[in-house]
C-alpha positions as CSV (number, residue, x, y, z in Angstrom):
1,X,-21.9,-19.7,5.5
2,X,-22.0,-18.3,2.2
3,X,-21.6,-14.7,3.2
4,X,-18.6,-15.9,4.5
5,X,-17.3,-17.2,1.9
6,X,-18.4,-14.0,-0.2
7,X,-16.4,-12.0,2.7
8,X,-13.0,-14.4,2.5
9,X,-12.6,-13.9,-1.3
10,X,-13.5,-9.9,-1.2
11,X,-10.8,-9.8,1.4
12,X,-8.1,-11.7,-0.1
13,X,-9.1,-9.9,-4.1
14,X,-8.7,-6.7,-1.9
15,X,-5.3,-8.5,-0.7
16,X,-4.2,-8.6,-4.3
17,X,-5.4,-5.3,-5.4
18,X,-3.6,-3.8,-2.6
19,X,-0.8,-5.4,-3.0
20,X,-0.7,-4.5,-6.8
21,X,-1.3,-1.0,-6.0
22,X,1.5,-0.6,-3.3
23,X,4.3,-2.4,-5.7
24,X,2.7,-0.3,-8.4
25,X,3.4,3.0,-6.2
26,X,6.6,1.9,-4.8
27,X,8.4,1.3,-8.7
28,X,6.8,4.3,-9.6
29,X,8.5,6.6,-7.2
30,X,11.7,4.6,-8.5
31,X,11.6,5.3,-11.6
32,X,10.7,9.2,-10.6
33,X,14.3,10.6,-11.8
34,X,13.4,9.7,-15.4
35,X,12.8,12.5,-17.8
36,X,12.6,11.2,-21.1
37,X,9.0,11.5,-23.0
38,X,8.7,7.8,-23.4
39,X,9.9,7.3,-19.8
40,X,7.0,9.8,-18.2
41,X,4.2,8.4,-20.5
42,X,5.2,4.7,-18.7
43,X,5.7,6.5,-15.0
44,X,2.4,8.2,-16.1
45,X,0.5,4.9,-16.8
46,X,1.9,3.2,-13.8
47,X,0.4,6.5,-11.5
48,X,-3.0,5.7,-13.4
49,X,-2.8,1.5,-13.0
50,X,-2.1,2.3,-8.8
51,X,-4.7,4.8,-8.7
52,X,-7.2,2.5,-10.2
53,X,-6.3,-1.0,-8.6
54,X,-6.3,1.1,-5.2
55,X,-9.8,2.2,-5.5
56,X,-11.2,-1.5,-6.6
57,X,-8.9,-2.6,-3.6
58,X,-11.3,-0.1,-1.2
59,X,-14.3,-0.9,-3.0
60,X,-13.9,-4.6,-2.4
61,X,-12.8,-3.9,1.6
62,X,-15.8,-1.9,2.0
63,X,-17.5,-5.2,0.7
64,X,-15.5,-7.4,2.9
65,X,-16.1,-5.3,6.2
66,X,-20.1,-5.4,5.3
67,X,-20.1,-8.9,4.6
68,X,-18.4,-9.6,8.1
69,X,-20.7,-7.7,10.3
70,X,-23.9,-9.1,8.2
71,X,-22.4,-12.8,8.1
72,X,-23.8,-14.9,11.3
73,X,-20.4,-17.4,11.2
74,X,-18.6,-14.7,13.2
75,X,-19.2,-12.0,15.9
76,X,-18.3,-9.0,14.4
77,X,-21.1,-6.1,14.9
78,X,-21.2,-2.4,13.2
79,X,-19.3,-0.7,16.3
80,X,-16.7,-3.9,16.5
81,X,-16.2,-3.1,13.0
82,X,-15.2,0.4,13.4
83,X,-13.7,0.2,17.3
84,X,-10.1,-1.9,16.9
85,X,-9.9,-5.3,19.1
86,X,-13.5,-5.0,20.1
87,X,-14.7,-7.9,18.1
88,X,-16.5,-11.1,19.8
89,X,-14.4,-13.6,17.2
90,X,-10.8,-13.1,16.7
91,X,-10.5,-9.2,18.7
92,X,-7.3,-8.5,17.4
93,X,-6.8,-10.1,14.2
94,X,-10.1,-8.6,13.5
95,X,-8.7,-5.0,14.9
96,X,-6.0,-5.5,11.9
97,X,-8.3,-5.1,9.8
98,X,-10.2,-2.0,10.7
99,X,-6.6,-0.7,11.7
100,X,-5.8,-1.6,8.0
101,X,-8.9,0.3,7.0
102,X,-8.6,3.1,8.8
103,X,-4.3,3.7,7.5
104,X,-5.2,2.6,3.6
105,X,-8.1,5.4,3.4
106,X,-6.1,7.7,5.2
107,X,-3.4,7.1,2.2
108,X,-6.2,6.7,-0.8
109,X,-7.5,10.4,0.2
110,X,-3.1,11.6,0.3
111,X,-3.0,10.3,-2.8
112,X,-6.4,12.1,-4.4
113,X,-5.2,15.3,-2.3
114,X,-1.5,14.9,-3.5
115,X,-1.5,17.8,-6.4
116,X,-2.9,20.7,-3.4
117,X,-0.7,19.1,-0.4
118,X,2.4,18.7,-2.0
119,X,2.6,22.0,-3.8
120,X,6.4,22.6,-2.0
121,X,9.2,20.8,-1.1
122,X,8.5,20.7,2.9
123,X,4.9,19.8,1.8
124,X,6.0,17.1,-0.1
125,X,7.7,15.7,1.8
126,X,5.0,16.0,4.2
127,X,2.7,14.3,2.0
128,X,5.0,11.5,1.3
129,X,5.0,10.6,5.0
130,X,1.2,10.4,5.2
131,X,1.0,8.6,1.8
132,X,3.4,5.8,3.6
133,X,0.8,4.6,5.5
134,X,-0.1,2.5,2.5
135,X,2.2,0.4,3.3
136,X,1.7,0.1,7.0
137,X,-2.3,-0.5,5.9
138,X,-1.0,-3.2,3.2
139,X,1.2,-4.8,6.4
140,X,-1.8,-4.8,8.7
141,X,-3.9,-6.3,6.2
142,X,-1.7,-9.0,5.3
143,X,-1.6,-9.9,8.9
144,X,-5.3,-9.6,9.6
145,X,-5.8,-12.0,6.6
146,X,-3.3,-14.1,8.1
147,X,-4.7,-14.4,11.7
148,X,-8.4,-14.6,10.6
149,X,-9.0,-16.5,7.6
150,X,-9.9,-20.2,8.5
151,X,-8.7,-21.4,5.4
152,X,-4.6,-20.4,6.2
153,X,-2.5,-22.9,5.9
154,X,-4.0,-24.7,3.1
155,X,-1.4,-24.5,-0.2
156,X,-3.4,-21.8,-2.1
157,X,-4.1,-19.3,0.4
158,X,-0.1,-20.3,1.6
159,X,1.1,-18.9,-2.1
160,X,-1.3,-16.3,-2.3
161,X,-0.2,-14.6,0.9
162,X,3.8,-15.3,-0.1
163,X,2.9,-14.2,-3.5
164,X,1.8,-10.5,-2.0
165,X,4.6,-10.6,0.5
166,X,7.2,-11.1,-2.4
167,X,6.0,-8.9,-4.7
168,X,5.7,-6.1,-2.2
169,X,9.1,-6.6,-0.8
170,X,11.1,-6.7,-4.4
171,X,9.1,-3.8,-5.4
172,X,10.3,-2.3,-2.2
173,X,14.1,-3.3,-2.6
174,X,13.8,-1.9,-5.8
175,X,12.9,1.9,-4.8
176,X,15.3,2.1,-2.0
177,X,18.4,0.9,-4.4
178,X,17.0,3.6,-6.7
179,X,17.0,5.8,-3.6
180,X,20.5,5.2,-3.0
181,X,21.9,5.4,-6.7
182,X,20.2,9.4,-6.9
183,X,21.7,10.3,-3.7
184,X,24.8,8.8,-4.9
185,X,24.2,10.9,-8.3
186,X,23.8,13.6,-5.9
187,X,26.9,13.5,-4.0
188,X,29.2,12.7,-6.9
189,X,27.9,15.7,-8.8
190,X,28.1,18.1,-5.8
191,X,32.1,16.7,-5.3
192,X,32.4,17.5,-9.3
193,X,30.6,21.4,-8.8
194,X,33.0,21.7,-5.5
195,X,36.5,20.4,-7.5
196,X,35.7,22.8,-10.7
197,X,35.2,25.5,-8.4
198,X,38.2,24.6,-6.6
199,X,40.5,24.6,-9.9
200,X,39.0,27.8,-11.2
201,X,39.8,29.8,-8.4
């Protein structure tokens, strides 16, 4: 019973480090039209601080997952682990998780590849729609948390999960109003190029 314990706090600290990491990454492409010195040192420190609370966020899930398939609480083996909704206790919360696995290192290795995949525009914006997985991975894992822990519902797990949920969604909110203010930047500038041009001819 104590591995499973163990496993229930590595999985909700990997919550939490996850969920830092994806707010982290989310107000740092925000903030990406800022060219001031001061302003790339902080977008600089913010690349570093997701970078580094994502890899403790895999460490600790690689704990988790071990600690699940070694605890004798739940049914879980090393194949049910690594196969989605194949697990003996809980087959699809359970397949959450390894789903959750699965998208979040797909988006960790993105993100270490990101200066050779996006070295163009179309690769870019290639790399940009792998590196989104990260935030399917961090919806999968909330639900997986969710669905499997046997202490949800109690207060503190209650305001941990909302806690994540929040965070997440404001940091979220916040990059696509910053979104929508370049692209109005955009337009308005390209109706100023077109109107100059249009009185100087």
């Amino acid at each position: 019973m104590t591995t499973w314990y163990l496993a229930r706090a590595t999985g909700l600290v990997a919550l939490i480090a996850f969920t830092v990491s994806t707010a982290l990454g989310a107000l740092t492409s925000a903030s990406r039209s800022h060219s001031s010195d001061a302003q790339l040192d902080h977008r600089f420190l913010q690349q570093m601080a997701h970078r580094s609370v994502a890899i403790t966020g895999l460490v600790l899930l690689l704990v988790h997952a071990a600690l699940i398939v070694v605890d004798s609480f739940v049914n879980v083996t090393v194949s049910s682990a690594f196969i989605p909704f194949t697990a003996g206790y809980r087959p699809f919360a359970v397949g959450l998780g390894t789903l959750a696995v699965y998208f979040l290192i797909t988006a960790a290795v993105a993100g270490a590849m990101r200066g050779r995949m996006a070295n163009s525009s179309r690769a870019a914006e290639e790399w940009r729609a792998v590196h989104f997985l990260a935030y399917i991975g961090w919806a999968l894992s909330m639900g997986h948390g969710i669905l499997t822990g046997t202490d949800t519902g109690r207060g503190w797990t209650t305001a941990i999960y909302a806690a994540c949920g929040l965070t997440v969604a404001i940091a979220v909110s916040l990059r696509i109003r910053s979104g929508m203010l370049r692209r109005s930047r955009g337009l308005g500038a390209a109706r100023d190029r077109l109107h100059t041009r249009g009185i100087s001819s």
